[in-house]
DOVEXVEX-660483 format. One record per atom (N, C-alpha, C, O): atom name; x, y, z. Coordinates in steps of 0.1 Angstrom, whole numbers, plus 2048, in hexadecimal, padded with zeros to 3 digits. Example, Ala and Ser with C-alpha at 12.3 -4.5 7.8 and 13.67 -1.06 7.14 Angstrom:
residues 2
<padren at="N" east="884" north="7C7" up="84E"/>
<padren at="CA" east="87B" north="7D3" up="84E"/>
<padren at="C" east="884" north="7DF" up="84E"/>
<padren at="O" east="88E" north="7DF" up="855"/>
<padren at="N" east="880" north="7EA" up="847"/>
<padren at="CA" east="889" north="7F5" up="847"/>
<padren at="C" east="881" north="800" up="84F"/>
<padren at="O" east="886" north="80B" up="850"/>
***
This chain:
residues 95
<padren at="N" east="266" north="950" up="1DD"/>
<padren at="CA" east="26F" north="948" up="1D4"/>
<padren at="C" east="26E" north="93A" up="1D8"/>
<padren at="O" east="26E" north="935" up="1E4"/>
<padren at="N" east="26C" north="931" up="1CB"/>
<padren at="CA" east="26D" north="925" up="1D2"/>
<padren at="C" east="27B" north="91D" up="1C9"/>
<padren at="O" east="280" north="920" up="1BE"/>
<padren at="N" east="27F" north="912" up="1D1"/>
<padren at="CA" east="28D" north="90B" up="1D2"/>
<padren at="C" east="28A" north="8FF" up="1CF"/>
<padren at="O" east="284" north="8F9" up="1D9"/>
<padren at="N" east="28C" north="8F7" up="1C6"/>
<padren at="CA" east="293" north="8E9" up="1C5"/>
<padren at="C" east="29F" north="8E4" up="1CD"/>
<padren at="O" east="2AA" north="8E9" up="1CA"/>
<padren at="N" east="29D" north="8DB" up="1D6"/>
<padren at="CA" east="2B0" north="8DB" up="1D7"/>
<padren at="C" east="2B4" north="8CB" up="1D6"/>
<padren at="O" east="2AC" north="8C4" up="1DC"/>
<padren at="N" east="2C0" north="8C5" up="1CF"/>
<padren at="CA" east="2C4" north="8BA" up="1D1"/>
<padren at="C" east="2D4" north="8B5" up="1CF"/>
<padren at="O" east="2DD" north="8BA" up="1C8"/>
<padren at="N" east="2D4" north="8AB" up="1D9"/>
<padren at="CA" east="2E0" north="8AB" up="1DD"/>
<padren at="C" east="2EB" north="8B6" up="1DD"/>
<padren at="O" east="2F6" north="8B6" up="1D8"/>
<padren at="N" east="2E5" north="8C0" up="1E6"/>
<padren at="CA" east="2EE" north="8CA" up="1EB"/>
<padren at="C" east="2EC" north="8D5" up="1E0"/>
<padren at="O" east="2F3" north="8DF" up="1DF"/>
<padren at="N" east="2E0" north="8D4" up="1D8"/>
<padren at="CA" east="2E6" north="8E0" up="1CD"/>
<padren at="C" east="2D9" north="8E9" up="1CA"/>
<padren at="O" east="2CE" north="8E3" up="1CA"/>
<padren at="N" east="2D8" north="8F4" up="1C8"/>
<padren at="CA" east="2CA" north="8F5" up="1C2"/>
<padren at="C" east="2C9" north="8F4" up="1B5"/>
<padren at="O" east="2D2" north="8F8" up="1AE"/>
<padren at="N" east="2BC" north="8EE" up="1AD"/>
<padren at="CA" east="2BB" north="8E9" up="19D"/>
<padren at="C" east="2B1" north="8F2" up="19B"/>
<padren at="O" east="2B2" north="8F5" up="18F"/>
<padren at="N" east="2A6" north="8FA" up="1A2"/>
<padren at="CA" east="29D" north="8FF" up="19C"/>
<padren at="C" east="296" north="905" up="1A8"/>
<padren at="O" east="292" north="900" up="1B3"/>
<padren at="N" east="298" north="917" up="1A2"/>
<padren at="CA" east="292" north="925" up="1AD"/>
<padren at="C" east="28C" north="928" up="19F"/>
<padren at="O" east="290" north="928" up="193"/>
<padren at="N" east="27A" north="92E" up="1A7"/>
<padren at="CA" east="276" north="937" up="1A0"/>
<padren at="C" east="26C" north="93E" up="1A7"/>
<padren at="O" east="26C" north="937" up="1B2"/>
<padren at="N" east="265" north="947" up="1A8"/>
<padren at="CA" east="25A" north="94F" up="1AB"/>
<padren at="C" east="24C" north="94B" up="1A6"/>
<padren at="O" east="241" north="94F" up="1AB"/>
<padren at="N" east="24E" north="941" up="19B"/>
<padren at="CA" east="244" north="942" up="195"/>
<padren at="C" east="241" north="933" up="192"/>
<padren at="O" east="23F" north="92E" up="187"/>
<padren at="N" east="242" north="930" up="19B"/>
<padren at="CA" east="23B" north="91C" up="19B"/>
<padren at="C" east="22A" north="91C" up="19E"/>
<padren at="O" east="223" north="923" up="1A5"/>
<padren at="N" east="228" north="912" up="197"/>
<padren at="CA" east="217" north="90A" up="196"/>
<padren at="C" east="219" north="8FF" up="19D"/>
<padren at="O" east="222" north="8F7" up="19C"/>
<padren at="N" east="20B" north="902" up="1A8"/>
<padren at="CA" east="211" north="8F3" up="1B4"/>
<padren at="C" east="202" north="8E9" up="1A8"/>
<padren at="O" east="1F8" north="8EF" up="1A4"/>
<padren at="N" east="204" north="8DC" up="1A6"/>
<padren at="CA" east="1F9" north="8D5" up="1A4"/>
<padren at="C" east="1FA" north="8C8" up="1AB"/>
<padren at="O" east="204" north="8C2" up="1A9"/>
<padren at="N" east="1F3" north="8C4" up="1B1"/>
<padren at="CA" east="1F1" north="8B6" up="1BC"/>
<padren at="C" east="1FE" north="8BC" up="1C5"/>
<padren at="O" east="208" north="8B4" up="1C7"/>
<padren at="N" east="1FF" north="8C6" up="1C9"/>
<padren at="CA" east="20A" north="8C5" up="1D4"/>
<padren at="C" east="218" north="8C8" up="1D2"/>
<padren at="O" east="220" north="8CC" up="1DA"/>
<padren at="N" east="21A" north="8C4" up="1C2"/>
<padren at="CA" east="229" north="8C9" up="1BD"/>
<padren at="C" east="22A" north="8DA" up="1B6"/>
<padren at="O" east="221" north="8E2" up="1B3"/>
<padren at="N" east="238" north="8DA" up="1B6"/>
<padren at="CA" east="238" north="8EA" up="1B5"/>
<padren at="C" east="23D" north="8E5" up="1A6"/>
<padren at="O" east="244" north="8DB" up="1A6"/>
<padren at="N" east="23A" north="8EB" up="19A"/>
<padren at="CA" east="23E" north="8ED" up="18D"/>
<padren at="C" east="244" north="8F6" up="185"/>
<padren at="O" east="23F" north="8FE" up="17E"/>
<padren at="N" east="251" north="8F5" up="187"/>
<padren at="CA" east="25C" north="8FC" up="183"/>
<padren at="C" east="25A" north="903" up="175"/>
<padren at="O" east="258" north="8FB" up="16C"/>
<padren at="N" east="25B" north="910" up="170"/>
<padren at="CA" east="261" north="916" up="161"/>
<padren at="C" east="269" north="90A" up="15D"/>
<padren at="O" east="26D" north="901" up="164"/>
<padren at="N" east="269" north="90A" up="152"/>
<padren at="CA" east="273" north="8FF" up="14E"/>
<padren at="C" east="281" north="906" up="14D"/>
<padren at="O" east="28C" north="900" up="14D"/>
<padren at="N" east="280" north="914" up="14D"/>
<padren at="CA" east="28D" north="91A" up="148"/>
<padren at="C" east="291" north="921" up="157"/>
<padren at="O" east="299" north="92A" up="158"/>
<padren at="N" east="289" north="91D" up="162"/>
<padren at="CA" east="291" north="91D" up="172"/>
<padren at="C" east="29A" north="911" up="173"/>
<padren at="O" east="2A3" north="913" up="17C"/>
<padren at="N" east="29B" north="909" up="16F"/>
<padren at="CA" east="2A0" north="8FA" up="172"/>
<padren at="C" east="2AE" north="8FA" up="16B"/>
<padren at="O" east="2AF" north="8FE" up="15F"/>
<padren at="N" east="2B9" north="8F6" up="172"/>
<padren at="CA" east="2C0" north="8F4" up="16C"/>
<padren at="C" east="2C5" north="8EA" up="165"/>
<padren at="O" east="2C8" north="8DF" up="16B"/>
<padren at="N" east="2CA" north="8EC" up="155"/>
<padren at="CA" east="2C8" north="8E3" up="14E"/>
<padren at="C" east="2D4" north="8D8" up="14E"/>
<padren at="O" east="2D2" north="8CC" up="14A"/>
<padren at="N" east="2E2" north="8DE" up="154"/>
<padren at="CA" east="2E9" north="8D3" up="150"/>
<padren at="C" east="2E6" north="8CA" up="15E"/>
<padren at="O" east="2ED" north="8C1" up="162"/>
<padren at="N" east="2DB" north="8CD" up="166"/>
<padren at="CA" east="2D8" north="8BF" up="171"/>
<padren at="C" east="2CC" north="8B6" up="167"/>
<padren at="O" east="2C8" north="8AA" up="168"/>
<padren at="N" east="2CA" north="8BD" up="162"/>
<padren at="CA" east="2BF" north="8B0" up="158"/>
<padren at="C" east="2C5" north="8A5" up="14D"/>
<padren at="O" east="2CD" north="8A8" up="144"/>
<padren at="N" east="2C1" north="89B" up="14F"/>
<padren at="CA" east="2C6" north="88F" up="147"/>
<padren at="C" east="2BA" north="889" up="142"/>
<padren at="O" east="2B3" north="884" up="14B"/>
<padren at="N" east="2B7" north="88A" up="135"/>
<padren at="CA" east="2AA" north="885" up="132"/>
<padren at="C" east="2A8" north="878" up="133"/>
<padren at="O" east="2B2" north="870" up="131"/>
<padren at="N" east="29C" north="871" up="135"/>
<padren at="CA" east="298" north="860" up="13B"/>
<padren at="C" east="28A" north="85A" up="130"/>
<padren at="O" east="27F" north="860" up="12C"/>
<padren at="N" east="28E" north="850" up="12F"/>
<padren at="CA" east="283" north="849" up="124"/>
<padren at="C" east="279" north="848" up="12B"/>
<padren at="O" east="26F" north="845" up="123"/>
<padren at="N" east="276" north="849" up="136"/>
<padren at="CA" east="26C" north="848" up="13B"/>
<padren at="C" east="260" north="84E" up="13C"/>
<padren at="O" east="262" north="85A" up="13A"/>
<padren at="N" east="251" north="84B" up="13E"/>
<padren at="CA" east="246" north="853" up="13A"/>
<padren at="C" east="23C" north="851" up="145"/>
<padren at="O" east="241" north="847" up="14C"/>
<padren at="N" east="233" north="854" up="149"/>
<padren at="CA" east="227" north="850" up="152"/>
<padren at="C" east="217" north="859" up="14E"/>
<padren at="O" east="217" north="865" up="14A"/>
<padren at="N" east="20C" north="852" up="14F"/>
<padren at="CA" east="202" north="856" up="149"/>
<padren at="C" east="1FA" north="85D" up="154"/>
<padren at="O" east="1F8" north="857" up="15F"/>
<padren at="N" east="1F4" north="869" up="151"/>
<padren at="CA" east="1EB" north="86C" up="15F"/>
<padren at="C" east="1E0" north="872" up="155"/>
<padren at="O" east="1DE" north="87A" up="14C"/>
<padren at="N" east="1D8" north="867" up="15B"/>
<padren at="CA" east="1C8" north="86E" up="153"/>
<padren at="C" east="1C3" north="879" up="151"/>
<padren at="O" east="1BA" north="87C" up="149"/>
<padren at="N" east="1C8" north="881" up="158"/>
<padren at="CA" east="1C0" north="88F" up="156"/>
<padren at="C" east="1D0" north="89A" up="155"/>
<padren at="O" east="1CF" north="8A6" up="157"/>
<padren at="N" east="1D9" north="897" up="153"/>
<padren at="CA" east="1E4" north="8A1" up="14D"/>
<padren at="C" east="1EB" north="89D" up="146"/>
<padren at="O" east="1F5" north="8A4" up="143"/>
<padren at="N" east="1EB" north="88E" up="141"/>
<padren at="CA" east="1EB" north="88A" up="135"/>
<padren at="C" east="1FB" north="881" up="13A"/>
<padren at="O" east="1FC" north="87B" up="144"/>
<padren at="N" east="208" north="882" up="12E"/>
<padren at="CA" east="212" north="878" up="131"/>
<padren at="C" east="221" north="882" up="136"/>
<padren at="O" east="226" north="88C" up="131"/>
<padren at="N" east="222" north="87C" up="141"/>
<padren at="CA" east="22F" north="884" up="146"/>
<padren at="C" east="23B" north="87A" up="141"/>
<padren at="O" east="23A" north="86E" up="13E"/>
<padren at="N" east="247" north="885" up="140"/>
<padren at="CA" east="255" north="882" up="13C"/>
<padren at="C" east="25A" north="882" up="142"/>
<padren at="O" east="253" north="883" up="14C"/>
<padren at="N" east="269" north="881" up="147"/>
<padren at="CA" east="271" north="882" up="150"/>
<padren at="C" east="27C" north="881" up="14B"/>
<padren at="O" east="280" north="87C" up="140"/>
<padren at="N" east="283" north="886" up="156"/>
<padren at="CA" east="291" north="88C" up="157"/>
<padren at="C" east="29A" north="882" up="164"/>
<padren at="O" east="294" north="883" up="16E"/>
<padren at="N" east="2A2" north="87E" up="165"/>
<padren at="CA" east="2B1" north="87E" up="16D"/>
<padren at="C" east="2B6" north="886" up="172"/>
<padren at="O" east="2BA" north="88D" up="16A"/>
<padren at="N" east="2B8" north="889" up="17E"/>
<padren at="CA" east="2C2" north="892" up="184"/>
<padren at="C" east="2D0" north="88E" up="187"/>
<padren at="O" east="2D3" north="883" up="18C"/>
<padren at="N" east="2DA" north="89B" up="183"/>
<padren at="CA" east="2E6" north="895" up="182"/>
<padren at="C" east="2EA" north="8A2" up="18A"/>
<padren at="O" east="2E5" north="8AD" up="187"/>
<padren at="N" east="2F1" north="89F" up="192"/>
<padren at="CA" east="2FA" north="8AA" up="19D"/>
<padren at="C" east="301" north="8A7" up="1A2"/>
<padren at="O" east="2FF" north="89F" up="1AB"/>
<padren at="N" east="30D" north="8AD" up="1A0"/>
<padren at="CA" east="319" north="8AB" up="1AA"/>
<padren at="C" east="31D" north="89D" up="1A6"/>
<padren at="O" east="327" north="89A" up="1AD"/>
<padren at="N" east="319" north="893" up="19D"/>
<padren at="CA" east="31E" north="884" up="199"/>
<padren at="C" east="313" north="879" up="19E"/>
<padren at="O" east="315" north="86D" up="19D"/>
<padren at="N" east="309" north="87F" up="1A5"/>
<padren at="CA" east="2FF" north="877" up="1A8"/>
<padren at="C" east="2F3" north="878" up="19F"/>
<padren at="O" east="2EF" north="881" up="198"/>
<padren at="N" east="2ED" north="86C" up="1A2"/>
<padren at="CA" east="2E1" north="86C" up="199"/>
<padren at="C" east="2D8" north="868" up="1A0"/>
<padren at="O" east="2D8" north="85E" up="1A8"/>
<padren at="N" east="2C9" north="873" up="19C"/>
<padren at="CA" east="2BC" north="86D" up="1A3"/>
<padren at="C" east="2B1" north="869" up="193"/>
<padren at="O" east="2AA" north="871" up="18E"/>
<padren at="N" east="2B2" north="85A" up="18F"/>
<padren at="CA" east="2A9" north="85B" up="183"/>
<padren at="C" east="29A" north="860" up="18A"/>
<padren at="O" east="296" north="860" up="196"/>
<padren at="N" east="296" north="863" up="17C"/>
<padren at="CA" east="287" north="866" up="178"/>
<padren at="C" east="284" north="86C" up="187"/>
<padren at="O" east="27A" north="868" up="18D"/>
<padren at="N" east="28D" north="878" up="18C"/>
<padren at="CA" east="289" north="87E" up="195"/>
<padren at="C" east="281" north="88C" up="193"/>
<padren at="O" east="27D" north="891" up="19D"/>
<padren at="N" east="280" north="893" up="183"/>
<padren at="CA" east="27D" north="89C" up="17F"/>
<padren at="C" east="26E" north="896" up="173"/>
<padren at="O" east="26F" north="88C" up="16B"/>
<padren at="N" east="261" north="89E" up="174"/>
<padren at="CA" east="25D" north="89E" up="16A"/>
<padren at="C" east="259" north="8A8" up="164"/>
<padren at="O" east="25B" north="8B3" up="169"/>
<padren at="N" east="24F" north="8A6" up="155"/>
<padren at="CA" east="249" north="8B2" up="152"/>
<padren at="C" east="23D" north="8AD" up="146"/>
<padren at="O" east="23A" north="8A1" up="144"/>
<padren at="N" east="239" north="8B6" up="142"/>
<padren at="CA" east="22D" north="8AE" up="138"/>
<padren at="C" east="22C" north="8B9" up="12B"/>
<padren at="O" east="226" north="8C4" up="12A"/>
<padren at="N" east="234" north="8B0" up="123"/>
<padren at="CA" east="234" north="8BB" up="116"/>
<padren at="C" east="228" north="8BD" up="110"/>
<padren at="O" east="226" north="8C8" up="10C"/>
<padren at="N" east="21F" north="8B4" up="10F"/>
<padren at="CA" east="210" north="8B7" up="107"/>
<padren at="C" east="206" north="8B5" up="116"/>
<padren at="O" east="1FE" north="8AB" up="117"/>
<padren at="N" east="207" north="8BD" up="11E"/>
<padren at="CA" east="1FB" north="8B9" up="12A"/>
<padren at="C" east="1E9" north="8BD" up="122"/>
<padren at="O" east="1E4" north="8C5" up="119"/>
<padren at="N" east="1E5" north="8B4" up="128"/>
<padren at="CA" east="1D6" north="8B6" up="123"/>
<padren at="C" east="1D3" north="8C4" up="125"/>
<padren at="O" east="1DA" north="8CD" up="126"/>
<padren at="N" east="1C4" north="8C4" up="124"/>
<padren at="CA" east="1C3" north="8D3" up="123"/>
<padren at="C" east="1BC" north="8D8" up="131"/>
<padren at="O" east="1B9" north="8E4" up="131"/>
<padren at="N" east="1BA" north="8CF" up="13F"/>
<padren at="CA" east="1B7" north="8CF" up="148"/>
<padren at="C" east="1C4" north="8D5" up="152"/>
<padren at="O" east="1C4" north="8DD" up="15C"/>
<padren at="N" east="1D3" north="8CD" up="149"/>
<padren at="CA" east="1DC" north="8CF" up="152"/>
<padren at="C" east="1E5" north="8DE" up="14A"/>
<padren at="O" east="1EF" north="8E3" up="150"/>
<padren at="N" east="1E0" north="8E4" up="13F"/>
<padren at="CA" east="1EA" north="8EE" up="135"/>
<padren at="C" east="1F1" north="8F5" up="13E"/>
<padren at="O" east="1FC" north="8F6" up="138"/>
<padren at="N" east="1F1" north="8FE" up="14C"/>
<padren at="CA" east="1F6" north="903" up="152"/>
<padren at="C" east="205" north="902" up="154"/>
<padren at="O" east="20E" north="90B" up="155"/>
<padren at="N" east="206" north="8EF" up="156"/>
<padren at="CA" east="214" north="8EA" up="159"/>
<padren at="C" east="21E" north="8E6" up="14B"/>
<padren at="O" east="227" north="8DF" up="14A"/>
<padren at="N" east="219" north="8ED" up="142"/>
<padren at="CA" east="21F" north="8EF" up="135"/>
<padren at="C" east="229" north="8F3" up="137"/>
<padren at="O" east="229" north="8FD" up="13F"/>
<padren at="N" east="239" north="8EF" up="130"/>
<padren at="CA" east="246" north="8F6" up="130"/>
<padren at="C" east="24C" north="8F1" up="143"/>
<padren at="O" east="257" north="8F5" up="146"/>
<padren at="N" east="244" north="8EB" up="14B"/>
<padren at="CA" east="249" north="8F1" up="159"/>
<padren at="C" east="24E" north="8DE" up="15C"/>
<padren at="O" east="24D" north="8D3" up="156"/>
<padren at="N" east="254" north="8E2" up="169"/>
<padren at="CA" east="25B" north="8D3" up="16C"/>
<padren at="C" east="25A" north="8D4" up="17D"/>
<padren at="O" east="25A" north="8DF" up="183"/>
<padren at="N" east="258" north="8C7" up="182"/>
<padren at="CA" east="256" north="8C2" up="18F"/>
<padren at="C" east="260" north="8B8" up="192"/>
<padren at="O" east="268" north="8B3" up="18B"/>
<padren at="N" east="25D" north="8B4" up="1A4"/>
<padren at="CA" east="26C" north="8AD" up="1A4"/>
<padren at="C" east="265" north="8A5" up="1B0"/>
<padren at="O" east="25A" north="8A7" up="1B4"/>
<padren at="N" east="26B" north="89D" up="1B3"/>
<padren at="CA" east="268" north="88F" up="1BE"/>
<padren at="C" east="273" north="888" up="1C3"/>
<padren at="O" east="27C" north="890" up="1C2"/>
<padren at="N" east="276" north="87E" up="1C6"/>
<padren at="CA" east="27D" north="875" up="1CA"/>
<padren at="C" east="286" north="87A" up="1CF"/>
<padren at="O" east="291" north="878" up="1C9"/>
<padren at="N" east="288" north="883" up="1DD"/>
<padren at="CA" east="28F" north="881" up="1E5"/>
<padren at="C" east="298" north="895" up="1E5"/>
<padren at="O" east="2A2" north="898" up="1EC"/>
<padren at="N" east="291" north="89E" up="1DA"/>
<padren at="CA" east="290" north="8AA" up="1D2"/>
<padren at="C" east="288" north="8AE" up="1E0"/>
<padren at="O" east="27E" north="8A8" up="1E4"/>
<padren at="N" east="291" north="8BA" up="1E5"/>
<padren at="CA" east="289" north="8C4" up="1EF"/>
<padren at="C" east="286" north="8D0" up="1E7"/>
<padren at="O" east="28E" north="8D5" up="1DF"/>
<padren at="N" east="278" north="8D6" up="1EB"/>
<padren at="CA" east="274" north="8E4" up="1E5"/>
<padren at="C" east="26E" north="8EB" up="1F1"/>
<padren at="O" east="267" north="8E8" up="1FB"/>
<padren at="N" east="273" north="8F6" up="1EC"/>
<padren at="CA" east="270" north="8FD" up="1FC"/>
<padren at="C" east="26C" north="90C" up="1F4"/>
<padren at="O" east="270" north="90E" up="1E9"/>
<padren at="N" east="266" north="914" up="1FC"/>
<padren at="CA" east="25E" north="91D" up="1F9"/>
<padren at="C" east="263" north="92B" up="200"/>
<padren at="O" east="265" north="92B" up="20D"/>
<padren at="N" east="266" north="935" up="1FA"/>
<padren at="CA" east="26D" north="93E" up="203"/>
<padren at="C" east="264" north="94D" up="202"/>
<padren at="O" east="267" north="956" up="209"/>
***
């Protein structure tokens, strides 16, 4: 089982994460949704195409664009289709 955890909470367990460069890639429907706050924000990765992001909201705190995901990943990255990753300060731990 693996664990997202932030600020005291966990946002996202699943069995069934895709690690790519290192990050573990959440189901989208492991994650919990009311910690997601959607963010205008976008970033380009040449070979898995444009990630999106999300805000984390827990407990009254906020971590922006600490969540992403890539709704049309190229076709090098299709695996991480539907799934979501996390950074900034987001522990994942592997059980």
């Amino acid at each position: 089982m693996v664990k997202a955890f932030w600020n005291g909470q966990v946002i996202a367990e699943s069995e069934d994460t895709v690690i790519v460069e290192g990050n573990h890639y959440f189901p989208a429907n492991s994650v919990r949704s009311e910690a997601l706050e959607s963010s205008s924000t976008t970033t380009i990765c040449p070979w898995k195409g444009t990630a999106h992001y999300y805000t984390l909201v827990v407990a009254g705190q906020k971590n922006h664009d600490a969540a992403w995901y890539y709704p049309e990943p190229k076709a090098a990255a299709e695996e991480i289709r539907g799934r979501v990753a996390f950074w900034k300060g987001v522990k994942v731990e592997s059980h």
